[in-house]
C-alpha positions as CSV (number, residue, x, y, z in Angstrom):
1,X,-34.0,36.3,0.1
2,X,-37.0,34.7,1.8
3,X,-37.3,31.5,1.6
4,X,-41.3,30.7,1.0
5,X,-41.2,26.8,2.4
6,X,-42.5,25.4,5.6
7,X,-41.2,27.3,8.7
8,X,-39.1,30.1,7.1
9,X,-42.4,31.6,5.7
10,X,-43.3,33.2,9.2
11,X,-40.1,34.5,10.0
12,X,-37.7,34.7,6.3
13,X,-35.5,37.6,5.6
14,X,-35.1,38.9,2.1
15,X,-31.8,39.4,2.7
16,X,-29.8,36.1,3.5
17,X,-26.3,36.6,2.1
18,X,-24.6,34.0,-0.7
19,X,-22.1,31.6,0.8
20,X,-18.6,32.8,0.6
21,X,-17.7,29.4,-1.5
22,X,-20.0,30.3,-4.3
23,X,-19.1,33.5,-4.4
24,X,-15.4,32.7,-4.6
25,X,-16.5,30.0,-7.6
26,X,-18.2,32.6,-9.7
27,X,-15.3,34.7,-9.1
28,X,-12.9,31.8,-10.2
29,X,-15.2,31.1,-13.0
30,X,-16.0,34.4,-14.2
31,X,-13.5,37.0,-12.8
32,X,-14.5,40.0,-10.6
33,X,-17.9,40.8,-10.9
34,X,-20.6,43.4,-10.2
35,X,-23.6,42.4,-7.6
36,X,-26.3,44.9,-7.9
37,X,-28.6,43.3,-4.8
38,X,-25.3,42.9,-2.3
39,X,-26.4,42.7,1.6
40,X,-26.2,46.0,2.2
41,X,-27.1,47.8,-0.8
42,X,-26.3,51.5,-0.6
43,X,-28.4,51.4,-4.3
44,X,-31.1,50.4,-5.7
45,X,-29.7,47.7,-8.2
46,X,-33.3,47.9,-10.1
47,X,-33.3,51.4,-10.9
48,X,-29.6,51.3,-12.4
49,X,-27.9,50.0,-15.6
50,X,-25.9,47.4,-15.0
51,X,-22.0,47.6,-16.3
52,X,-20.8,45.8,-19.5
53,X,-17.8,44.1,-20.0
54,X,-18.2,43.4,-16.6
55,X,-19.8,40.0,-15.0
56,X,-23.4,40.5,-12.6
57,X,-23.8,38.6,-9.9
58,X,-27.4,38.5,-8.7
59,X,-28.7,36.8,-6.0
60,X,-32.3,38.6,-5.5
61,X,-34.5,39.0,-2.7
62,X,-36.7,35.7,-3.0
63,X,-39.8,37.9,-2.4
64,X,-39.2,39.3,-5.6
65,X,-37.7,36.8,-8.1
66,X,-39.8,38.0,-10.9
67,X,-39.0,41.6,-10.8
68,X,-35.4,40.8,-10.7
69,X,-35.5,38.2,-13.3
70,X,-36.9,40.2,-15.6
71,X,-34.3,42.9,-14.4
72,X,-31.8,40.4,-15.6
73,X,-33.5,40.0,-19.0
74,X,-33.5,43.5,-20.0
75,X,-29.6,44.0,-18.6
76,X,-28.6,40.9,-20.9
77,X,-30.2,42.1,-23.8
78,X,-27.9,45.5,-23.2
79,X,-25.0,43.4,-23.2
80,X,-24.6,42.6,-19.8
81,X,-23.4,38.8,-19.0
82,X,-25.6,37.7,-15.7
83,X,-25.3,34.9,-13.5
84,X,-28.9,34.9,-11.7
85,X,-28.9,32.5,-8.7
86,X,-32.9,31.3,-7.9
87,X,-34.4,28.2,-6.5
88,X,-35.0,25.7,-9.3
89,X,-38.6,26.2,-10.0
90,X,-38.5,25.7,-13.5
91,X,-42.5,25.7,-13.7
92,X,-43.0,29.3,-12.8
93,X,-43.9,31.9,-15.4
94,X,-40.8,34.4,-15.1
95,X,-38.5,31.5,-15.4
96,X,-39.8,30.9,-18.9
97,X,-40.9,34.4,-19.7
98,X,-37.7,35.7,-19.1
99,X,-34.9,32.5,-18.5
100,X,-35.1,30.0,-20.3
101,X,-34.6,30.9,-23.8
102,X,-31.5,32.8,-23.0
103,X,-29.7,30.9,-20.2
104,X,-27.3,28.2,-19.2
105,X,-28.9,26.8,-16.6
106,X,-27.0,24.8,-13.9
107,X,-28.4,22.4,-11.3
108,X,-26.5,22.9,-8.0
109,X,-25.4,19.7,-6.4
110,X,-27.2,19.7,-2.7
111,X,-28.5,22.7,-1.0
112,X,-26.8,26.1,-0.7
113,X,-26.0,27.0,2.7
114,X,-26.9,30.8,2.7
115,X,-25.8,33.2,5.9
116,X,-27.6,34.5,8.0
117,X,-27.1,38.8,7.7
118,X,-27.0,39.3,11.5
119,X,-26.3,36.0,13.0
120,X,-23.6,34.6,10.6
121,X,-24.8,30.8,10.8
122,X,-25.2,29.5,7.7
123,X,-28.6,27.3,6.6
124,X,-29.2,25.1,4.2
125,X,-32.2,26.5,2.0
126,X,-34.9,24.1,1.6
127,X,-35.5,23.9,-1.9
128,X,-32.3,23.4,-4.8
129,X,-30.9,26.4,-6.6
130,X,-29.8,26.7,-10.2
131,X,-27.5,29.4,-11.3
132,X,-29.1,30.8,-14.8
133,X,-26.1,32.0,-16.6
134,X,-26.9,35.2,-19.8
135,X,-24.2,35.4,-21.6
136,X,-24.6,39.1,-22.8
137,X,-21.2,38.9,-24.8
138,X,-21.7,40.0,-28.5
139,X,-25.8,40.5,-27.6
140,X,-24.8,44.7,-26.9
């Protein structure tokens, strides 16, 4: 992800990794699931059909929220549960063009600390994040 705000602009990555904490909550919360943007993507998670039956974990490159969310609008309406995980800006166009008619959304208390792909330091974003939960079951 790239986080747009103040300094990160000049030099944000698209690909700063989820904490392993929120990860292992989803997982707790949802069982194993499917992450069709992971770090090192050996795919092209927009190209493919996402499993169902299966939970999707996506945590998209901030550069291209919109692509992805709509991505995760067409996958839930095959079915697919999703759990999208954006910064809370509840005022842009894909959020209501493609969330919020058909998600859970949940506020997350503080920042998340995302990881840094090379470096491994983890930094607290500077903007809040909601996890926008489509529940695909009985929508295939």
């Amino acid at each position: 992800m790239t986080f747009r705000n103040g300094g990160y602009e000049s030099k944000g990555f698209d690909n700063w990794m989820t904490p392993q904490n929120l990860l292992d909550e989803i997982a707790e919360e949802f069982g194993d699931f499917y992450d069709p943007c992971p770090p090192n993507p050996t795919e092209d998670g927009i190209a493919l059909d996402w499993p169902i039956g299966k939970p999707v974990f996506v945590n998209p490159p901030y550069s291209q929220i919109a692509t992805w969310s709509e991505k995760c609008r067409e996958q839930f309406e095959r079915g697919c549960t999703v759990i999208l995980l954006i910064p809370a800006r509840t005022d842009t166009r894909y959020f209501h063009d493609f969330i919020v008619d058909v998600a859970e959304v949940r506020f997350i208390n503080g920042r998340v600390k995302f990881v840094h792909p090379e470096k491994g330091v983890c930094k607290a974003a500077p903007f809040p994040s909601i996890l926008c939960i489509m529940d695909g079951v009985g929508n295939e």
